[in-house]
N, C-alpha and C positions, 0 to 999 in steps of 0.2 A: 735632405729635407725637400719635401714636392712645394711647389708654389703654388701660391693660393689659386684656385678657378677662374679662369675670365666669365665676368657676367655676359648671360646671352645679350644680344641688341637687337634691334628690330629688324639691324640690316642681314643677322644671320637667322632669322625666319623667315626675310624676303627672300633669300637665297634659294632657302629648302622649298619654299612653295613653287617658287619663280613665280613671284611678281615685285612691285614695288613697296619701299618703305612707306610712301604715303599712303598705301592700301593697307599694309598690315598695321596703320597707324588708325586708322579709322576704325578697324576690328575691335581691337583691343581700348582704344575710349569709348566700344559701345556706341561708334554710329551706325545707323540703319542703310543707307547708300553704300550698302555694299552686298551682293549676290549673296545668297544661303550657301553656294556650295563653297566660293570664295571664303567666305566666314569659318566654314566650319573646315577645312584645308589648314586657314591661319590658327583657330584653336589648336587644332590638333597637331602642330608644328610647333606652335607653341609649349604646350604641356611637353610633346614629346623631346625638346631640349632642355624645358627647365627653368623658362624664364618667370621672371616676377621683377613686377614694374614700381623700383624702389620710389619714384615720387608721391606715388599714392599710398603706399604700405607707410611711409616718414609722414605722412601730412595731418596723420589723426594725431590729435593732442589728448585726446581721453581716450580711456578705456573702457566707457559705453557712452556711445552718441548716440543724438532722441531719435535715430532713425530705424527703421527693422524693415525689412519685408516680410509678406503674408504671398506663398505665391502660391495661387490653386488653379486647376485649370477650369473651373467653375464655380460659381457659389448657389446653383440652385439647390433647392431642398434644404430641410431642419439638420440634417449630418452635417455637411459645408458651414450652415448657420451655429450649429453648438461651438464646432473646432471653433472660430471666429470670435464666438463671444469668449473662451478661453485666454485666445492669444491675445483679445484687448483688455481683458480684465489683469491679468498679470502685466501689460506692457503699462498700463494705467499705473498702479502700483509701483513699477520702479521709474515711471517718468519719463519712459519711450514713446514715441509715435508709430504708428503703424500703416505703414504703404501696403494696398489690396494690389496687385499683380496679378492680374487673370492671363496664364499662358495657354494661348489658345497654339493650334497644329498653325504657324506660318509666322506664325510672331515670335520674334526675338528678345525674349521674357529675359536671357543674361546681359544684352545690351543695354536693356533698359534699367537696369540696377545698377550696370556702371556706369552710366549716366549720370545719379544722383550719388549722394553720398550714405550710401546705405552699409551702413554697418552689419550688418549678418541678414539670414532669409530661412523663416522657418517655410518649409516645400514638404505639402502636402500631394496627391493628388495628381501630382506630375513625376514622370520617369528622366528624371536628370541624364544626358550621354556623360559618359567619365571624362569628356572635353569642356561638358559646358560647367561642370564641378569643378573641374582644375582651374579653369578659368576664374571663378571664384574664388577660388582658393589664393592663387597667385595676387586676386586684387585687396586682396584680406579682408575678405568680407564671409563671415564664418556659417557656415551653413549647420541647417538640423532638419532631417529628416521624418515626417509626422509615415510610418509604419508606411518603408519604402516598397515600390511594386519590386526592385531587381536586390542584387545582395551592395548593401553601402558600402564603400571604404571606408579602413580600417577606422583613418582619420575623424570619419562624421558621425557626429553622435546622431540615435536615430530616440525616437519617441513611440511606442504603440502600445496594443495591450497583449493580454495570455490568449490568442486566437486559436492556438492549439486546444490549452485546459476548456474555451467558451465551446467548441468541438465535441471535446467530451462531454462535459454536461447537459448538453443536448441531448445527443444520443442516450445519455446513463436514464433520464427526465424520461424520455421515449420509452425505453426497453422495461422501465419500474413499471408502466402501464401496461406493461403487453405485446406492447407492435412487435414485431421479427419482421416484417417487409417494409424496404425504407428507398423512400427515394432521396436524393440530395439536388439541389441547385446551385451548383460554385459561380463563383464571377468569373474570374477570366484565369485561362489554363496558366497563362505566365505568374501571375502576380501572389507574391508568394505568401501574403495573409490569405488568398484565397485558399490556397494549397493549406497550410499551416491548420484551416479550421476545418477542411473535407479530412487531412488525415485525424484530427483530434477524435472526429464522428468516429472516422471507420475504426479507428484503434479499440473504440468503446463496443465495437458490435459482436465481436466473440464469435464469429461465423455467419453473423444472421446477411440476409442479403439486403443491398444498396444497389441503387441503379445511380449513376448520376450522369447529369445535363448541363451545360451551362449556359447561364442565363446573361453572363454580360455587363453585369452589375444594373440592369435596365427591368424595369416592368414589364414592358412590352416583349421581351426579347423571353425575359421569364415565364411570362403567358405562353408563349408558344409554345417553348421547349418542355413544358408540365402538361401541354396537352399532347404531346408526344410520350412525355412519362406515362400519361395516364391510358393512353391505346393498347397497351399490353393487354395479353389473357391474365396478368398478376399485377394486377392495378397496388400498388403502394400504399400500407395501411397511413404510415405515416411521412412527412416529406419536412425535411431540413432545408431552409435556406438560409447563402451567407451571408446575406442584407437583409433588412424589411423589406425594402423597395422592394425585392428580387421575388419577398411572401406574399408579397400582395399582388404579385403577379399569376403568383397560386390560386390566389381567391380568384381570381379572375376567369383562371381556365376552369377552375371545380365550379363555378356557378355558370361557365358556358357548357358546362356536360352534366351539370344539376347534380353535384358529387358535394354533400351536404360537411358545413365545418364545424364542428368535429364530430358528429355522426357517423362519418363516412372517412371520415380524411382528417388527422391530426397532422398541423402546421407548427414549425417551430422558426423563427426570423434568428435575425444577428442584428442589433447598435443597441435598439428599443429607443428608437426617435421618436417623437410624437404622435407621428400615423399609427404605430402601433396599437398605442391604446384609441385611435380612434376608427379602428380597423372594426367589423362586424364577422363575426365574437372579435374581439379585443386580442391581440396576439400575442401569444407566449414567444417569449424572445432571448436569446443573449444578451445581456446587459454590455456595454463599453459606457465606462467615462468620458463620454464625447470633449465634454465643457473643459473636465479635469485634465484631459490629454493637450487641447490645445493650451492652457497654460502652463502643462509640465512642457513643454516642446518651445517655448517661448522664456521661461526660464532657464533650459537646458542652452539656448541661443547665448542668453546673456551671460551665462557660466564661460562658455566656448570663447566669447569675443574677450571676454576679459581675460583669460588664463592662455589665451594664444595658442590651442593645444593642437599639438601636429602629432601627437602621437597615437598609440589603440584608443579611442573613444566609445564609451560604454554603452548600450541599450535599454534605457529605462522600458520595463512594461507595465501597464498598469492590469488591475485585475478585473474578470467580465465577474460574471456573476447572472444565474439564470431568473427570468423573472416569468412564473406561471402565470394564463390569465387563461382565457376561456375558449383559446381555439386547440387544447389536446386534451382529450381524454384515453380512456381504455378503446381497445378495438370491439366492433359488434363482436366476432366470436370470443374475446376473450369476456366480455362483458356476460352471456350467455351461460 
């Protein structure tokens, strides 16, 4: 019969760092007075033996406290604003509070939640290290992922929508009209909703040809990179982007080279935020449930926190759906 496991202690992660108990003490209640690289050494020594700090996992008497975080690493723009208004409308209804956590590059966004008494964190917007998750994990404080940039563990439940299928009907929307020459604007190479809706495009194109760029998730960045798509001797009848922001970064370069919408140039977006319809023409888009996703992701938190679950946790998607307006039509020659 093997006897039961000694609990890790702070004094056998001072060991493996080499430093002091009263530093890895500091770490782990989430004080700031202590160096990023120091911090991130004691995480990762942590996780990597396994500890979990029973006074705080014992100390909660319920199985949902009024507290949540909301943690995004911005909230500019109506995308940021929809998720938000989601996660307060559902946390309203079960009687939750809602702390905003803006994790910017140097701020310490998991000290700051162990700080307070925050019962779980729906994380949007930010790429978690598997250190500063575990860390959460350990302090039991249940995390949910709103359609992560890296792949989650197993353990996290994540939230997003059909980024693939919104891919395809893009493209299918396109190719009914006519285009065969396509350009694409993805966000960013790593991020694998961006990925998820460039392959949904190309799976739908049957041969035809695609250039793609990426834009960044940024306007500006989009503009540029479209007025490089459009320097070619095979200027692009039509051009997909996985944002709006990223579309109207389109409109931007087509009205600096006087490439008329949709005369000239058929534009399709991704979320269909409110810029879209006040975009000129109006922008045919991928629909996402903005609003809808950040209260299924805020619901999904309080499922996790009550049911304790350390085991495979599921992937809710919700569904895009393509919404026509007035920046695609047919091509001049197919039109002809």
């Amino acid at each position: 019969m093997s006897s039961p496991r000694k609990a890790v202690t702070l004094s056998d992660i001072a060991a493996r760092v080499g430093t002091s108990v009263p530093t890895v003490s500091k770490v782990l209640r989430g004080r700031t007075d202590v160096s990023t690289a120091m911090r991130r050494r004691v995480l990762d020594a942590a996780h990597a033996l396994g500890y979990l700090p029973q006074d705080r996992a014992t100390s909660r008497s319920t199985p949902l406290a009024p507290l949540v975080d909301l943690v995004i690493s911005n909230v500019e723009g109506t995308w940021a604003n929809g998720v938000l208004s989601g996660v307060e409308e559902a946390a309203t209804d079960a009687g939750v509070d809602v702390v905003l956590t803006i994790a910017r590059p140097g701020r310490e966004w998991v000290a700051r939640l162990l700080r307070r008494p925050s019962e779980g964190a729906v994380i949007m917007l930010v790429d978690p290290a598997p250190a500063e998750l575990a860390a959460l994990t350990r302090a039991g404080i249940a995390v949910v992922l709103v359609d992560p940039m890296s792949p989650a563990p197993s353990h996290i439940p994540t939230v997003g929508v059909t980024n693939r299928e919104g891919g395809r009907v893009a493209a299918e929307h396109l190719l009914a009209l006519g285009h065969r020459d396509f350009g694409i604007v993805a966000g960013a190479r790593r991020h694998r909703y961006s990925t998820a809706r460039v392959e949904g495009f190309r799976t739908a194109l049957d041969g035809a040809a695609a250039r793609i760029v990426f834009g960044g998730w940024d306007r500006a960045t989009a503009r540029a990179e479209a007025r490089a798509l459009f320097a070619g001797p095979h200027r692009p009848t039509a051009v997909f982007a996985c944002s709006d922001l990223m579309a109207l970064g389109v409109y931007d370069a087509a009205a600096e080279l006087g490439i008329h919408i949709p005369e000239d140039l058929s534009v399709v977006g991704f979320d269909d935020v409110p810029e879209a319809q006040w975009a000129s023409p109006p922008l045919t888009t991928v629909r996402q449930p903005i609003t809808d996703m950040g209260a299924a992701a805020l619901r999904a938190l309080l499922v996790a926190r009550s049911e304790r679950q350390r085991a495979t946790a599921a992937r809710l998607e919700l569904p895009t759906s393509l919404v026509p307006r007035s920046s695609t039509r047919s091509p001049a020659g197919a039109r002809r």
